[in-house]
N, C-alpha and C positions, 0 to 999 in steps of 0.2 A: 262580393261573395261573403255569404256569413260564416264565420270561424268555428270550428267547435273540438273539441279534442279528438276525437275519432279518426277526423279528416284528418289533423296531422300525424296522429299515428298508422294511417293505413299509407301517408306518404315515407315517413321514416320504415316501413314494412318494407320498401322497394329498395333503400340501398342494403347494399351487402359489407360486414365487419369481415376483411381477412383475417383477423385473428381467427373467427370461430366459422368460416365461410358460410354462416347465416346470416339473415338479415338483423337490422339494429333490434328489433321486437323480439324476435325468437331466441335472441342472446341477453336477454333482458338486459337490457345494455341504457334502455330509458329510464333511468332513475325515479323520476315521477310525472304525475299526470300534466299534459302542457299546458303551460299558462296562458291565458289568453285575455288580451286587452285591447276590443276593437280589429285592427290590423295590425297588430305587436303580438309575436310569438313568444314565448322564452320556453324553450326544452334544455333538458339536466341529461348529460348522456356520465353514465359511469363506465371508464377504463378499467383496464386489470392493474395498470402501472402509469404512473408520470411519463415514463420514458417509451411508451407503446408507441412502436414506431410505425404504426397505421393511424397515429390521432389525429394528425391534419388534414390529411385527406378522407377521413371518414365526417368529422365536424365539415368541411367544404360539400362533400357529397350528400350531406342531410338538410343543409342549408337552402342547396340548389335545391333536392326534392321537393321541401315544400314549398319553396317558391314556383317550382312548377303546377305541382297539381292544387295549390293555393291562392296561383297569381303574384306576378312579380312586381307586385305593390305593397305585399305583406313585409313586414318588420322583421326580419329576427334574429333572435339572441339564443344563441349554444351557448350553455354553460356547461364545462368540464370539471368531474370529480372522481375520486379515483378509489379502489378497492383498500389498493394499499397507501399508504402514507404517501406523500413526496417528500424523496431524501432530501434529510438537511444540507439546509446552503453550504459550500465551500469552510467559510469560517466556522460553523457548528457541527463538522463532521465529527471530529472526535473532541467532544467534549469533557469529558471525564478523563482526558490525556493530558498530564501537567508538563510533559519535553517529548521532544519529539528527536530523535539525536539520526543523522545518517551516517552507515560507515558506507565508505567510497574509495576506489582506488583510481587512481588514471590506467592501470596495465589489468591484465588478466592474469591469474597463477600465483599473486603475492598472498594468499590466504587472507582476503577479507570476510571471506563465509565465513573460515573457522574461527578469527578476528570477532566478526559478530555475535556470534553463538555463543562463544563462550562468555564475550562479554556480556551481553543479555543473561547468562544464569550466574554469574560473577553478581551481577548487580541483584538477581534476584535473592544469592546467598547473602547480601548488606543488609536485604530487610526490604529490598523494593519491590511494588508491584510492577511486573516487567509486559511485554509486549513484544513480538518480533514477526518483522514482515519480511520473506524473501521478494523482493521486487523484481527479482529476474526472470523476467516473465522466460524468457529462452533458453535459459540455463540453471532453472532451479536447483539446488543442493541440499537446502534446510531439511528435509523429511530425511533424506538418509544418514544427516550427519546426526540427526533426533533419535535416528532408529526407529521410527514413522512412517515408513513409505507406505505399508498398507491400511494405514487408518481411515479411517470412513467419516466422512465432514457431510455434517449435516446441518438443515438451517432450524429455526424456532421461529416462530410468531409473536414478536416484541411491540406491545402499543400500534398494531395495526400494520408493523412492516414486517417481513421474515430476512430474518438477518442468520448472516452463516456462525456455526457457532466455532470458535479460534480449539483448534486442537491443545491440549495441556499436557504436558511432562517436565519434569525437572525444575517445578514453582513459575514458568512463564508460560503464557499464551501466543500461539504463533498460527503462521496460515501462509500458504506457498500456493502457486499456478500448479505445482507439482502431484499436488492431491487432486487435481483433476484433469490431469493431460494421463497416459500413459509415459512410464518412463524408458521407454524404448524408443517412443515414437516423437521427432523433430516435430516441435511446432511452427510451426510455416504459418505464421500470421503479418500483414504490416501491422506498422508502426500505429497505426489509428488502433487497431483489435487490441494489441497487445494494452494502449492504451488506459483503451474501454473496462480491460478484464481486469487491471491494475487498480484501477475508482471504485472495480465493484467490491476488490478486496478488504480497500480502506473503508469505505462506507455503508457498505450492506454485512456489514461484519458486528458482532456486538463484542466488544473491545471492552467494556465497560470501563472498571474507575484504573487509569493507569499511570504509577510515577515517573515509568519511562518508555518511551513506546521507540525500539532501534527497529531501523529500516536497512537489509543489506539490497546495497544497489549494485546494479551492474557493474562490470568494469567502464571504465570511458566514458566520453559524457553523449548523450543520446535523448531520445524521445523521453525515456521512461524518468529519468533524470530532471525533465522538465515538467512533466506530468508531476511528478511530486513536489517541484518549486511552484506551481500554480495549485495547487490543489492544496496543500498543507505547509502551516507557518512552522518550518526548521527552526528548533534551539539552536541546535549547531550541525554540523559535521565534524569525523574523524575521518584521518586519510591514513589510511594504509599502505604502505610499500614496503619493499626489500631493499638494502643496502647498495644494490647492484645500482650506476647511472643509467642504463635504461627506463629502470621502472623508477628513476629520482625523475627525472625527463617529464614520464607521462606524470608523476603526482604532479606537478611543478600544474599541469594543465588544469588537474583537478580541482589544485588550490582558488586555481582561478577565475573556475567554473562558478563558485561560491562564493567567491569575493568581489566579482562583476558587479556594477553599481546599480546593475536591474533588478538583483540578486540579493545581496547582502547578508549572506547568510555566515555567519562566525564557523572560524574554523577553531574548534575545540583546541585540537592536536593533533600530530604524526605517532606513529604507530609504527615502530622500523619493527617489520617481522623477519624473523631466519635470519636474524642479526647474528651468528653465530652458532657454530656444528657444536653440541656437546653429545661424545658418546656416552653411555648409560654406565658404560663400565668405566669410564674415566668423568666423571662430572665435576671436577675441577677443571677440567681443559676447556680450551675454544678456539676453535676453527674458521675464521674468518673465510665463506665459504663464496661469498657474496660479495665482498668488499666490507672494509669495517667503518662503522658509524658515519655510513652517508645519510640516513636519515638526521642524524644527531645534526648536522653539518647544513642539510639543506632547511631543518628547522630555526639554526638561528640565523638561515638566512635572510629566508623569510617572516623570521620575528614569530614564530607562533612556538608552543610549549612540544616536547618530544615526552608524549603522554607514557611510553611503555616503550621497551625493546626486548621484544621476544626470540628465544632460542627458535634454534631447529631441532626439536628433536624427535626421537621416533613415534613417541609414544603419542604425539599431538595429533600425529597421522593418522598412527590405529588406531585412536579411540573414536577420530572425526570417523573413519570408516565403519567402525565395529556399531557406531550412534550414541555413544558413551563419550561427551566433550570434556576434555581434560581439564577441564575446572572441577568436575565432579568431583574429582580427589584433590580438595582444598589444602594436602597435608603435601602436595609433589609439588615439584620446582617450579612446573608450568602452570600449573594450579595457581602458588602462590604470584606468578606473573601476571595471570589475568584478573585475580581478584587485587593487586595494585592498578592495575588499569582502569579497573572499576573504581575506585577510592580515585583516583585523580579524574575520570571524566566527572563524576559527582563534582566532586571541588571545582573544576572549569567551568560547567555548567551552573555551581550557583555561586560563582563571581560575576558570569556574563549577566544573568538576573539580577544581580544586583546593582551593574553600571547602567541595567534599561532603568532604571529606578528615576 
């Protein structure tokens, strides 16, 4: 049978794209006219996305077509191209990110949200370009502790991809699941979705040029935990806990989440929060409310630095609630707590740089 373009495109007419429940022709989905050499086919079909998850079996059901209505002796060759970009690999996600820091806790309750937030505008009052991702895909917090919860996240069309653009307040960039779930309503996703929706944050996201990009992860160690150890090279981790041995217990797991030899990701430092009651009207006092300086304790046990010991006190509460983080006010007690936190993970962060040397 002699070959001619017509013929293959009245056979590519016969399968059907779910995407567009039209056939490949009528979604203009043929990129260009088929090439033909003898019994050698080559057709260019264009996706909407790399990730279009009808590609394989639409490429197999075009394939089959024209070797039907063309004879199963014909050659051919689908080549795939796509509308939008295909994200960059694993290593070139965030390129313009110089650290990439996790704070983490082994328990739930010990304030590593508020831990995060503040350090992120801590670091960003030093003069840094800052970045912040809630990673809890299940329990997001960042929008409200921002004062955010109703902002509207939109994407832009960057170099052929559309990427989501990071919501800004208080000099850092940041992006949560929570600007797109309802906050009333459980996300009931496994482990795969939540995944999925976590890659999309980091990588379809335009982050641009960033000196520190903090991730607040989940409590405990889990999927999404993992997802970010395969997917992005960690400067380090901070771990978060409260003085109480309970939540010393669960960091102890945490530590070791990141120090596994599969792993090896640097533990910056310990972060004991609600290290101590001070009331507002008594702020020379301390109320060892929690137990006193178990973090202190379990830090030189395990050899790593005890980066900050933060108060308990009211005001770190309301402000996290009101979406005003109490570093805001660089001139208050807690303020000047988290902007030392900030000044030592910087220092931790470019010594480990300097011993990768």
């Amino acid at each position: 049978m002699t070959l001619y373009p017509k013929l293959i495109m009245d056979a590519l007419a016969t399968v059907t794209y779910a995407g567009t429940k039209k056939n490949l022709v009528e979604s203009q989905m043929v990129a260009d006219t088929p090439a033909i050499n003898g019994q050698r086919v080559k057709v260019v079909l264009e996706f909407p996305r790399d990730t279009d998850p009808f590609l394989k079996s639409t490429v197999k059901a075009a394939e089959a077509a024209i070797k039907y209505h063309c004879g199963q002796d014909v050659e051919v060759e689908i080549v795939t191209e796509f509308k939008s970009k295909p994200r960059p690999k694993d290593e070139d996600l965030l390129p313009g990110v110089k650290h990439i820091v996790a704070v983490s806790s082994g328990k739930g309750g010990v304030g590593k949200s508020t831990v995060a937030v503040n350090l992120a505008i801590a670091l960003a009052r030093l003069g840094y370009r800052v970045g912040l991702l809630d990673t809890d895909i299940f329990g997001p917090s960042i929008p409200k502790m921002l004062g955010v919860e109703d902002a509207k996240v939109y994407a832009v069309n960057k170099d052929g991809r559309d990427l989501i653009v990071p919501v800004e307040k208080y000099g850092i960039k940041f992006l949560s699941i929570g600007f797109f779930v309802k906050p009333t309503t459980a996300t009931l996703w496994r482990g795969g979705m939540a995944c999925n929706a976590l890659k999309q944050l980091i990588a379809d996201a335009d982050w641009g040029e960033l000196d520190y990009f903090i991730l607040d992860t989940p409590p405990g160690t889990s999927d999404i935990h993992l997802t970010l150890l395969q997917t992005l090279k960690l400067t380090g981790a901070v771990i978060v806990s409260t003085p109480q041995q309970v939540a010393l217990a669960d960091a102890i797991k945490g530590i070791d989440m990141y120090r596994n030899e599969k792993v090896g990701v640097p533990i910056l430092g310990l972060v004991e929060n609600m290290a101590w009651f001070t009331p507002a009207e008594l702020p020379q006092n301390r109320y060892y409310i929690f137990g006193r300086e178990g973090c202190k304790q379990l830090a030189q046990e395990m050899q790593v630095p005890l980066l900050a010991q933060i108060p308990l006190v009211q005001s770190i509460c309301d402000n996290g609630d009101q979406g005003t983080p109490v570093v805001t006010n660089i001139d208050s007690m807690s303020g000047q707590a988290f902007l030392s936190l900030a000044q030592a993970v910087v220092t931790r962060v470019n010594r480990s740089m300097e011993n990768e040397k």
